[in-house]
DRENLO-327601 format. One record per atom (N, C-alpha, C): residue number from 1; x, y, z. Coordinates in nm, 4 decimals, padded with zeros to 6 digits. Layout:
BEGIN
+-----+----------+----------+----------+
! seq !        x !        y !        z !
+-----+----------+----------+----------+
! NUM !        X !        Y !        Z !
...
+-----+----------+----------+----------+
//
This chain:
BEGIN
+-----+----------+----------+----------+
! seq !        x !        y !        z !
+-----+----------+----------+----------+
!   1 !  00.0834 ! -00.1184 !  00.0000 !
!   1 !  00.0000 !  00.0000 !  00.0000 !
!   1 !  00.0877 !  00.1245 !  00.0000 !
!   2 !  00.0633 !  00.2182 ! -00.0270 !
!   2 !  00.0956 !  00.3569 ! -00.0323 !
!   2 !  00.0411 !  00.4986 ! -00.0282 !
!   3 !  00.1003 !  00.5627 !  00.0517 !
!   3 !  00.0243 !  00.6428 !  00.0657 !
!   3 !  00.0878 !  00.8144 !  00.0937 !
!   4 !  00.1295 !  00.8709 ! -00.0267 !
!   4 !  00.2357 !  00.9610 ! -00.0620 !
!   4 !  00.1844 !  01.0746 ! -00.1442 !
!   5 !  00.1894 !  01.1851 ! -00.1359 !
!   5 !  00.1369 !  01.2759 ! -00.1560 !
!   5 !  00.3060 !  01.4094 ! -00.1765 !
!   6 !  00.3134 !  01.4423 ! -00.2761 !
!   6 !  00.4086 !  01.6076 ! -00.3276 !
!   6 !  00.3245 !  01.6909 ! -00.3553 !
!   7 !  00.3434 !  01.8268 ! -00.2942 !
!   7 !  00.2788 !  01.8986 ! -00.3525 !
!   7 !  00.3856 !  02.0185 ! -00.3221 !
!   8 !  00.3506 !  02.1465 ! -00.4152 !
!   8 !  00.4191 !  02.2550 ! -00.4597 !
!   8 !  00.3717 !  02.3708 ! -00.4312 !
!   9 !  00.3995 !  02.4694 ! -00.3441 !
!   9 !  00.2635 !  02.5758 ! -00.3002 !
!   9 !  00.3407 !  02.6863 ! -00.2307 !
!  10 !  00.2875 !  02.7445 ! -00.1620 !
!  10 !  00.3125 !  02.8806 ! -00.1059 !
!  10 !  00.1957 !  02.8830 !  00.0470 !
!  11 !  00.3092 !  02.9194 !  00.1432 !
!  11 !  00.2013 !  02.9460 !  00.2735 !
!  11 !  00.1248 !  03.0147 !  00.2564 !
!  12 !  00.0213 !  02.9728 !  00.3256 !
!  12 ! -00.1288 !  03.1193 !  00.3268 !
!  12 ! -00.0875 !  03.1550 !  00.4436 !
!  13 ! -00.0174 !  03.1340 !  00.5504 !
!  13 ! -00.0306 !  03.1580 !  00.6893 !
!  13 !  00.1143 !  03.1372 !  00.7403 !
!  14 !  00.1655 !  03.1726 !  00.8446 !
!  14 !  00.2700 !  03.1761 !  00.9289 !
!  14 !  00.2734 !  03.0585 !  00.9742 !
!  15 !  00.3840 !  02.9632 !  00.9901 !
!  15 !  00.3561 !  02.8303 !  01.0614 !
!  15 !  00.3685 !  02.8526 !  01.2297 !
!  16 !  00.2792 !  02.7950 !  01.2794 !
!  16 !  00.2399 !  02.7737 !  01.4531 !
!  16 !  00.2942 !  02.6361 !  01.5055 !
!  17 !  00.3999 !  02.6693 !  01.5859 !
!  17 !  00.4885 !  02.5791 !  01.6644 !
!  17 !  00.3965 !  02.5806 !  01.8042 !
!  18 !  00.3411 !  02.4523 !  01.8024 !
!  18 !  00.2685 !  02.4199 !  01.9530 !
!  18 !  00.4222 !  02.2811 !  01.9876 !
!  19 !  00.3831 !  02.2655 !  02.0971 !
!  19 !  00.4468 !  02.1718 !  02.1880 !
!  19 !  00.3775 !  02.1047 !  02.2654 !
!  20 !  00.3324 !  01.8926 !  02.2019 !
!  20 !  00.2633 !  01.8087 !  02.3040 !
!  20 !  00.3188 !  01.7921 !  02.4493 !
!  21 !  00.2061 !  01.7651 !  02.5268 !
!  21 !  00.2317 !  01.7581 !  02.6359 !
!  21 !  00.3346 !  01.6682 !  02.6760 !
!  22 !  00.3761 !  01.5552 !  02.5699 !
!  22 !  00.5134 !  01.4979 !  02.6115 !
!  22 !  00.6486 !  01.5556 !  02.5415 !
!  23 !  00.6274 !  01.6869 !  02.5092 !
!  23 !  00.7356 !  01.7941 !  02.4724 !
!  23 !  00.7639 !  01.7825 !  02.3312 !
!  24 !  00.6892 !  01.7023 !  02.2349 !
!  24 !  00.7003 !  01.7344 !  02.1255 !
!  24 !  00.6841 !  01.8179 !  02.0133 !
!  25 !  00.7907 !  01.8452 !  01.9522 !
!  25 !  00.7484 !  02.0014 !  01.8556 !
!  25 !  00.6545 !  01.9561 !  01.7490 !
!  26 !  00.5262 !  01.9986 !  01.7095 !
!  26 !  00.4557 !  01.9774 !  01.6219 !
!  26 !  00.4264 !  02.1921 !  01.5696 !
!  27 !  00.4576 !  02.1519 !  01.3863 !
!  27 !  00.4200 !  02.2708 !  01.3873 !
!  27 !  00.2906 !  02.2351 !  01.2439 !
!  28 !  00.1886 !  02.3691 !  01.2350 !
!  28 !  00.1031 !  02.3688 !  01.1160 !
!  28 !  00.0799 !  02.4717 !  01.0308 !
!  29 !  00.0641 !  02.4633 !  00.9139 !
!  29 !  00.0406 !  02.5928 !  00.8100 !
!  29 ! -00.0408 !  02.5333 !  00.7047 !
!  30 ! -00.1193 !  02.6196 !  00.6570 !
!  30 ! -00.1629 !  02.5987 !  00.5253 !
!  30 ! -00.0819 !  02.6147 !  00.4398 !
!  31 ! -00.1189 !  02.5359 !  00.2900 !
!  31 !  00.0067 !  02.5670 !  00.1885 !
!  31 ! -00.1405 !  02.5546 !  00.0664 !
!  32 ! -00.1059 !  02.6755 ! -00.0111 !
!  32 ! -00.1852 !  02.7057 ! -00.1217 !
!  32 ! -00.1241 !  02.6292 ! -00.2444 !
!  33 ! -00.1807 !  02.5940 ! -00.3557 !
!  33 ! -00.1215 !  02.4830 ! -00.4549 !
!  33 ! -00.1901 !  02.5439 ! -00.5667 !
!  34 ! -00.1749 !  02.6130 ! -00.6784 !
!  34 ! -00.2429 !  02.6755 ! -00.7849 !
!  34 ! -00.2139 !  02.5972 ! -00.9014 !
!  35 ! -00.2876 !  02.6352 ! -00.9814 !
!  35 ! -00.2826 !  02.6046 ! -01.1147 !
!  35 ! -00.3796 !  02.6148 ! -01.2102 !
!  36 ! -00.3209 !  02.6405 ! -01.3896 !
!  36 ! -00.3938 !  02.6895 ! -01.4562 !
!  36 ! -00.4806 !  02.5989 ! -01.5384 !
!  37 ! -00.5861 !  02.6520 ! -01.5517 !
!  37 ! -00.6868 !  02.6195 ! -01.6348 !
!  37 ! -00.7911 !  02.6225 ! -01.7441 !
!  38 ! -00.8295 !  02.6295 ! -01.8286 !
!  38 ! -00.8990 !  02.6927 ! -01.9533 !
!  38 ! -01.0734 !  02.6771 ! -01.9182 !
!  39 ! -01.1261 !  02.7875 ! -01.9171 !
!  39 ! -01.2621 !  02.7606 ! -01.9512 !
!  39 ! -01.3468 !  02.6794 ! -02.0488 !
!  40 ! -01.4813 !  02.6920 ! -02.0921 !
!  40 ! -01.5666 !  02.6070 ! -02.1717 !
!  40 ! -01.5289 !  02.7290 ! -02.2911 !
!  41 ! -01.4922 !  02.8267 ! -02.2687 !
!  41 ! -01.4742 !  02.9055 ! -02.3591 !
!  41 ! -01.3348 !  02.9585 ! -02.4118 !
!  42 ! -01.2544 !  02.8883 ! -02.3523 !
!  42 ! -01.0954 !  02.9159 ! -02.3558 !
!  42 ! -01.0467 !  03.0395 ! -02.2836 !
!  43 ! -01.1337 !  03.0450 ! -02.1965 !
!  43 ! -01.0284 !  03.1394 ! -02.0846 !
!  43 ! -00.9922 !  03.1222 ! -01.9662 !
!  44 ! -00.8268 !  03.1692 ! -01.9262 !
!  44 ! -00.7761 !  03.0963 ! -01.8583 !
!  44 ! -00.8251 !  03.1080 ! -01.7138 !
!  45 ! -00.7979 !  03.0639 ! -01.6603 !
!  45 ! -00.8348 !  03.0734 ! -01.4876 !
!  45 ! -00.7670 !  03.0037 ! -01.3997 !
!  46 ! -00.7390 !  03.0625 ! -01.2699 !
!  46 ! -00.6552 !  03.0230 ! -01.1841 !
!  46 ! -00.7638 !  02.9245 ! -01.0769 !
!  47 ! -00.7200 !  02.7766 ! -01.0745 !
!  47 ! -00.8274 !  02.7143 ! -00.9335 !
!  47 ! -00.6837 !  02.6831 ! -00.8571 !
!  48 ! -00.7336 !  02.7355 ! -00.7288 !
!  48 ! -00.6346 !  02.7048 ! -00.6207 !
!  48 ! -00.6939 !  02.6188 ! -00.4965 !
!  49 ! -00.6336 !  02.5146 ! -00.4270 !
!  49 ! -00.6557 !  02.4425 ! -00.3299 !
!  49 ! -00.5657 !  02.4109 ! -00.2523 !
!  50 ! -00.6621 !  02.3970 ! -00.1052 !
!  50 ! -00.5938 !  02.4621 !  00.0109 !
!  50 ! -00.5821 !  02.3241 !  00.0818 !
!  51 ! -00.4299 !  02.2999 !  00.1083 !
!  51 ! -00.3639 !  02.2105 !  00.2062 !
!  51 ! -00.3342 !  02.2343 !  00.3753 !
!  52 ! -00.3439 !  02.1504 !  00.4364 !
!  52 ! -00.3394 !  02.1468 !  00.5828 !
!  52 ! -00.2162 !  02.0722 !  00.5971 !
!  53 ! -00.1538 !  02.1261 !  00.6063 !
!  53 !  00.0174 !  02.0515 !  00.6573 !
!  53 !  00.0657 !  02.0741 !  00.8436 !
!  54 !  00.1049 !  01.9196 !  00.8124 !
!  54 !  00.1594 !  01.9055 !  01.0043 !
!  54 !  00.2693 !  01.8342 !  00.9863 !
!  55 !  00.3873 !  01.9533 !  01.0771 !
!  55 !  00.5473 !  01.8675 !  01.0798 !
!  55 !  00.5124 !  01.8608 !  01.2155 !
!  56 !  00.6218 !  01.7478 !  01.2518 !
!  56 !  00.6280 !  01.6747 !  01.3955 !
!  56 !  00.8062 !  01.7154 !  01.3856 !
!  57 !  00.8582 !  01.7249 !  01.5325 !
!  57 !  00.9870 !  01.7185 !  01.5765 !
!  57 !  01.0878 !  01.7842 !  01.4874 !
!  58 !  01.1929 !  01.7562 !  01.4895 !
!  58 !  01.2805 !  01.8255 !  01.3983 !
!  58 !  01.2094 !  01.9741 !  01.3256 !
!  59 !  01.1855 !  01.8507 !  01.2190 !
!  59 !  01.0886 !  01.9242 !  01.0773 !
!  59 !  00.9739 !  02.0664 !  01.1352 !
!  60 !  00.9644 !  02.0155 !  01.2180 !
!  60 !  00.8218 !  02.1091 !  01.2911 !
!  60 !  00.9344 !  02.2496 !  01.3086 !
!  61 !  01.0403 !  02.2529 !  01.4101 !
!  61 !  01.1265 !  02.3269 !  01.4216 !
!  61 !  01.1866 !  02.3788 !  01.3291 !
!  62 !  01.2531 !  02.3497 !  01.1886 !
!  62 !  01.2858 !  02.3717 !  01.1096 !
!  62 !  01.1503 !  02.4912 !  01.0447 !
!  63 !  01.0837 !  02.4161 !  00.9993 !
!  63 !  00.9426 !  02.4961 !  00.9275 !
!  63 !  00.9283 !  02.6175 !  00.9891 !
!  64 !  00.9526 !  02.6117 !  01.1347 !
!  64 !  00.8539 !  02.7415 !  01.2139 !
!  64 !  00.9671 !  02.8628 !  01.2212 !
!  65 !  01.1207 !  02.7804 !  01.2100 !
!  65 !  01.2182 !  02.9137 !  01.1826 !
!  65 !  01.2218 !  02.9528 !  01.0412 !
!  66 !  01.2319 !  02.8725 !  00.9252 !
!  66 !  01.2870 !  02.9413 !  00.8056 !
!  66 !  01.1429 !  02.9990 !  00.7585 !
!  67 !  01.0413 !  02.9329 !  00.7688 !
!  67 !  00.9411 !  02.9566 !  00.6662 !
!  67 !  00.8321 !  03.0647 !  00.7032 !
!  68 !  00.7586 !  03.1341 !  00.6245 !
!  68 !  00.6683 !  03.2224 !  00.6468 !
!  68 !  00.5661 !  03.2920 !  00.5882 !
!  69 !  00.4548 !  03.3440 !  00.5912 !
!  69 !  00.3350 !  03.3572 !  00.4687 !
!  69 !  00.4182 !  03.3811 !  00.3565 !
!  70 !  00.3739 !  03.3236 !  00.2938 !
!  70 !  00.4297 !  03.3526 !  00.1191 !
!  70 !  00.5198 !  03.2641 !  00.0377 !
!  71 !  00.5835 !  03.1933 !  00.1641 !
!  71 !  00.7405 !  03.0790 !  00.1347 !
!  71 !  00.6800 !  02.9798 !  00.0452 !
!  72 !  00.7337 !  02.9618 ! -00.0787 !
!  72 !  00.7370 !  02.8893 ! -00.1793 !
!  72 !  00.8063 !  02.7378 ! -00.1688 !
!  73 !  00.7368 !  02.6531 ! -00.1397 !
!  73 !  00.7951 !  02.5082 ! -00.0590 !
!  73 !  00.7395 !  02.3884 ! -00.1416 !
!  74 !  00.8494 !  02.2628 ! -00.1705 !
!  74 !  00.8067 !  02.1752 ! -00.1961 !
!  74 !  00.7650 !  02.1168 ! -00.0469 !
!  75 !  00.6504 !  02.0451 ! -00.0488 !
!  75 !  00.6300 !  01.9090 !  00.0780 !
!  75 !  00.6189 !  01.7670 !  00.0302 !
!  76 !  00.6593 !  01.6740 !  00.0840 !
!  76 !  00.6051 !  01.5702 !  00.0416 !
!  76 !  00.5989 !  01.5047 !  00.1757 !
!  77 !  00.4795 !  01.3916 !  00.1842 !
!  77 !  00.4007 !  01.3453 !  00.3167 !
!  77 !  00.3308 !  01.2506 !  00.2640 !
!  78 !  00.2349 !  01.2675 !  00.3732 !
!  78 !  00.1328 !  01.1047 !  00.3598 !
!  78 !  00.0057 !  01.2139 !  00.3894 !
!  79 ! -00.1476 !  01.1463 !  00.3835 !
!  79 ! -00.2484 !  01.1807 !  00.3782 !
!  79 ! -00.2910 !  01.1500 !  00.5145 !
!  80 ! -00.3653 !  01.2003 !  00.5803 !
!  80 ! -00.3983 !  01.1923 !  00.7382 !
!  80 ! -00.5781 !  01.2399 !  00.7315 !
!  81 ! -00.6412 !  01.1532 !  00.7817 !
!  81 ! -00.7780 !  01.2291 !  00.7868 !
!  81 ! -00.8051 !  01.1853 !  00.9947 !
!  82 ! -00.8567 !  01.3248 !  01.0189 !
!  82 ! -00.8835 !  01.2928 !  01.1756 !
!  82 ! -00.9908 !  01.3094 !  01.1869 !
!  83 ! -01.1242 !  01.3122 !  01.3041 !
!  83 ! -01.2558 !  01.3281 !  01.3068 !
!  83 ! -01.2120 !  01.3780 !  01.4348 !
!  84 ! -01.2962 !  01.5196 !  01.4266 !
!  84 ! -01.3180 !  01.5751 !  01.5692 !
!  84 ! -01.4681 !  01.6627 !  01.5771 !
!  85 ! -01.4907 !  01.7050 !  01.6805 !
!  85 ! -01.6138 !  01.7368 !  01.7278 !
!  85 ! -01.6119 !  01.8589 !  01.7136 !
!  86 ! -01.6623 !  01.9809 !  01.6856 !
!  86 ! -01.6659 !  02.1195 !  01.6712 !
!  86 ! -01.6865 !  02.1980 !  01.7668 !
!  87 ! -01.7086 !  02.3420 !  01.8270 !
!  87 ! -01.7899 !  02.3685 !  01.9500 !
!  87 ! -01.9316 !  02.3387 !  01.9853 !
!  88 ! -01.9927 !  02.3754 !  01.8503 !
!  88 ! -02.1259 !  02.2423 !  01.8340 !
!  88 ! -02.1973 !  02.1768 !  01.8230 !
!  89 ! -02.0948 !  02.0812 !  01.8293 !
!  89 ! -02.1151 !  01.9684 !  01.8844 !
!  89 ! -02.0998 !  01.8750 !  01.7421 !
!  90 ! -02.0988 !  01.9434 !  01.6629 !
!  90 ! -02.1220 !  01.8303 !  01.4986 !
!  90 ! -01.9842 !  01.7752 !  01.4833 !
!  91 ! -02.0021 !  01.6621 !  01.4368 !
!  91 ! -01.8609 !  01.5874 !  01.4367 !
!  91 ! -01.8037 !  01.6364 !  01.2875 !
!  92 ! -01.6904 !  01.6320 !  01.2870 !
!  92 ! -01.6104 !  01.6959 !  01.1436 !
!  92 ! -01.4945 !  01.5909 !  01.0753 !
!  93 ! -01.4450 !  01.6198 !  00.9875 !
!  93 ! -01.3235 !  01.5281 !  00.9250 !
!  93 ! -01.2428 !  01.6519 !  00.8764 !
!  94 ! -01.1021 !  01.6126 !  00.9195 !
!  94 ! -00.9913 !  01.7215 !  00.8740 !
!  94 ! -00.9342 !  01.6336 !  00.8109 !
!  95 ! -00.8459 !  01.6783 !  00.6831 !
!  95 ! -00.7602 !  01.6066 !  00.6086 !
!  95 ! -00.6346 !  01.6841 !  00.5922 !
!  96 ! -00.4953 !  01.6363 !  00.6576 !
!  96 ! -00.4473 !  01.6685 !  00.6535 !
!  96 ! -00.3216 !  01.6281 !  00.5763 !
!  97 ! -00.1854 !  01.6845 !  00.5868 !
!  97 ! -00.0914 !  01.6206 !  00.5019 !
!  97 !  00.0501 !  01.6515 !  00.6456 !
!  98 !  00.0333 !  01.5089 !  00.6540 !
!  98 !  00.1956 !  01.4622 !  00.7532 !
!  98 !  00.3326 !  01.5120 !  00.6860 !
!  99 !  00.3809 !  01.5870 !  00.6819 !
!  99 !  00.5094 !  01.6697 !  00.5890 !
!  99 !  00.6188 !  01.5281 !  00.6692 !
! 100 !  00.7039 !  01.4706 !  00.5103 !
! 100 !  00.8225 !  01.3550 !  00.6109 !
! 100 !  00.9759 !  01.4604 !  00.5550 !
! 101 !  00.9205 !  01.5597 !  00.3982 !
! 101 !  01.0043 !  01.5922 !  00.3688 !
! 101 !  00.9851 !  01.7695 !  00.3175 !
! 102 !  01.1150 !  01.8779 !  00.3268 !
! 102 !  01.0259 !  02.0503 !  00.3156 !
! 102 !  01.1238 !  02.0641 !  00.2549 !
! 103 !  01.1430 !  02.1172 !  00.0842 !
! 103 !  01.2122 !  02.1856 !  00.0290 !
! 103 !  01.2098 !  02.3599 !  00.0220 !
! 104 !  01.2649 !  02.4177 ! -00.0176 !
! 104 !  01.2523 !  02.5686 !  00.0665 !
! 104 !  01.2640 !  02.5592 ! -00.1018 !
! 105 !  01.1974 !  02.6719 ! -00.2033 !
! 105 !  01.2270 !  02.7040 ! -00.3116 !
! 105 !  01.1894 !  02.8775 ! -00.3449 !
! 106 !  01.2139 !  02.9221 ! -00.2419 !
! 106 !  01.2099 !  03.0660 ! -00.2771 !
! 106 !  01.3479 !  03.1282 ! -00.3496 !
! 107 !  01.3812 !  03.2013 ! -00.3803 !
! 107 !  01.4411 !  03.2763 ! -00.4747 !
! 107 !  01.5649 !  03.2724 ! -00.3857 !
! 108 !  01.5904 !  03.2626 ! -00.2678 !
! 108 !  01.6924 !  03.3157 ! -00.1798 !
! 108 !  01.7341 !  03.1954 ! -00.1986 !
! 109 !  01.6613 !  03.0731 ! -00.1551 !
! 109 !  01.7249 !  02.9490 ! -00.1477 !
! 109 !  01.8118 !  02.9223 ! -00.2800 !
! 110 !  01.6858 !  02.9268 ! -00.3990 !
! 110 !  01.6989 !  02.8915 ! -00.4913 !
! 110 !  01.8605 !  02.9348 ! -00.5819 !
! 111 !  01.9038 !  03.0614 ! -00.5315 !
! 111 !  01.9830 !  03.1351 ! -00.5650 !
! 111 !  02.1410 !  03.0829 ! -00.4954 !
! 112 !  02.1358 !  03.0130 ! -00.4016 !
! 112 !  02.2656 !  02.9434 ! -00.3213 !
! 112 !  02.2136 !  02.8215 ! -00.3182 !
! 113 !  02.1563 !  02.7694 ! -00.4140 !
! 113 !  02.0650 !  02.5940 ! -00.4036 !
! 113 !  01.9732 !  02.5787 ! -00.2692 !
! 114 !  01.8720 !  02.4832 ! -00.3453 !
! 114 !  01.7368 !  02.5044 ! -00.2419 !
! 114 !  01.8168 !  02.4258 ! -00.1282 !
! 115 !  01.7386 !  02.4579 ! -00.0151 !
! 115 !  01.7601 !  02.3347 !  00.1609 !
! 115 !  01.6496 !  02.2554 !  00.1310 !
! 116 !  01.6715 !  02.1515 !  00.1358 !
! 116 !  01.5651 !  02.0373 !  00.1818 !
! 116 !  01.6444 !  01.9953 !  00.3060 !
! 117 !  01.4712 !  01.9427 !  00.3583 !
! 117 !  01.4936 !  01.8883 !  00.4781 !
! 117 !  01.3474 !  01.7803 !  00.5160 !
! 118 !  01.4269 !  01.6719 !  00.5423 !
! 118 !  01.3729 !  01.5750 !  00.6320 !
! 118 !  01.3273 !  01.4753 !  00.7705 !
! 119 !  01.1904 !  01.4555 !  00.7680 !
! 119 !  01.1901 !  01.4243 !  00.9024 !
! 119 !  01.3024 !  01.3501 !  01.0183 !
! 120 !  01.3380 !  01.2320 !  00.8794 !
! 120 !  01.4100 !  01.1046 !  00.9077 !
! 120 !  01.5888 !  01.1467 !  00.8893 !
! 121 !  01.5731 !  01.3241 !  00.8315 !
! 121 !  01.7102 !  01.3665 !  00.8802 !
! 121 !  01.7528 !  01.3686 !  00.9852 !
! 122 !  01.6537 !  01.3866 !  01.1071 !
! 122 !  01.6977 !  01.4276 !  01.2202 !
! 122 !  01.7010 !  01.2988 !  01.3348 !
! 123 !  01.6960 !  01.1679 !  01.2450 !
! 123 !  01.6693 !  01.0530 !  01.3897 !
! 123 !  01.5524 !  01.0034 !  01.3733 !
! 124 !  01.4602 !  01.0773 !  01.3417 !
! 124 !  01.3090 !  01.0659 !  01.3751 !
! 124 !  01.2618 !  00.9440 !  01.2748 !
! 125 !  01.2778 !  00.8455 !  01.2997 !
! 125 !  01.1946 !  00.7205 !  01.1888 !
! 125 !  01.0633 !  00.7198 !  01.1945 !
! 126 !  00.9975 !  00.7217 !  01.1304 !
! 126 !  00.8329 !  00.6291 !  01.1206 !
! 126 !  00.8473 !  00.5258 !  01.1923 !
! 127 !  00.7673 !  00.5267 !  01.2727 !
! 127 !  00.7417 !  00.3617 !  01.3516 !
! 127 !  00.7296 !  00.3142 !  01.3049 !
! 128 !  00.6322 !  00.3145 !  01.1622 !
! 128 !  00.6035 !  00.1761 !  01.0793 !
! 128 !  00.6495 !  00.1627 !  00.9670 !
! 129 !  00.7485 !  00.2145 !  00.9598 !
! 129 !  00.8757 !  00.1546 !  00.8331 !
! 129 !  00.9746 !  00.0888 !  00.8928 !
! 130 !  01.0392 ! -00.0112 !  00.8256 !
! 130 !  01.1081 ! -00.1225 !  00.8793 !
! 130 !  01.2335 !  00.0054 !  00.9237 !
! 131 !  01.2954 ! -00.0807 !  01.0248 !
! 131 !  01.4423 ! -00.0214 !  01.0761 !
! 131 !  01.5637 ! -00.1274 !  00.9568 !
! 132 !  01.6072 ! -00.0145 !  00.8462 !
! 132 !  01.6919 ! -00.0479 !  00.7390 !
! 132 !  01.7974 ! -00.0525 !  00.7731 !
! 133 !  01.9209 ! -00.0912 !  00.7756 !
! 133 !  02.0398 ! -00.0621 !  00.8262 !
! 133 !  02.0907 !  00.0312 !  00.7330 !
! 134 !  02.1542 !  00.1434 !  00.7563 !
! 134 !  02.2318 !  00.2911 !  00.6424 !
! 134 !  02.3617 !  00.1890 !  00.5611 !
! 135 !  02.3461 !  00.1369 !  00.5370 !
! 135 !  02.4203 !  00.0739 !  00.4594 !
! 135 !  02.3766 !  00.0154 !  00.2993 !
! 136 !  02.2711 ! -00.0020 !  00.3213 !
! 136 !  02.1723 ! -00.0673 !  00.2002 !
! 136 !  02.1896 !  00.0239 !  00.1151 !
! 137 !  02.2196 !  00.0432 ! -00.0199 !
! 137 !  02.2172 !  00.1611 ! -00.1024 !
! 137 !  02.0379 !  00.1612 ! -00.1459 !
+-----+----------+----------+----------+
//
């Protein structure tokens, strides 16, 4: 199975570094994803759709220093849907996107080569990917 998701976008929002109660850095931002399109009549038009991105540890830290409304970022992640309850009371579904990997592609980066950065740069494995030994090419 798989379950992998890239996408290419620009923050709508400032990323928000919270900290779980067992001291983990989790941070979140929206990331806008555009692209063009032709009418029934051939004119062009912009449809844009709006992503919910969540870094954990490292990555979370990383995101909440370099990045900021407007930052032009590759992500790539997995798909996450949660169900929670509203004030009320109606139950909801969020869909979100687990960031494992954040390329920085703004002009600054881009100009001294982009930073990427990964979750599994910093230590941080997926629990549920096998433990590989760094040796395996």
């Amino acid at each position: 199975m798989l379950n992998k998701i890239m996408l290419i976008g620009n923050l709508g929002r400032d990323p928000e570094l919270n900290v779980t109660q067992e001291g983990t850095p989790v941070t979140k931002f929206s990331l806008a994803v555009s692209r063009n399109t032709k009418t029934s009549t051939g004119e062009r038009e912009k449809e844009t759709e709006w992503f919910n991105i969540v870094a954990w540890r490292q990555l979370a830290e990383i995101c909440e220093r370099y990045l900021h409304k407007g930052s032009k970022v590759y992500i790539e992640g997995r798909l996450q849907t949660r169900k929670y309850t509203d004030r009320n009371g109606v139950e909801r579904t969020s869909i979100e996107v687990i960031a494992s990997d954040m390329e920085m592609l703004d002009s600054k980066a881009a100009s001294s080569g982009s930073e990427s950065y990964s979750a599994g740069s910093a230590g941080d494995r997926d629990p549920f990917l096998p433990d590989y030994p760094d040796d395996i090419p």
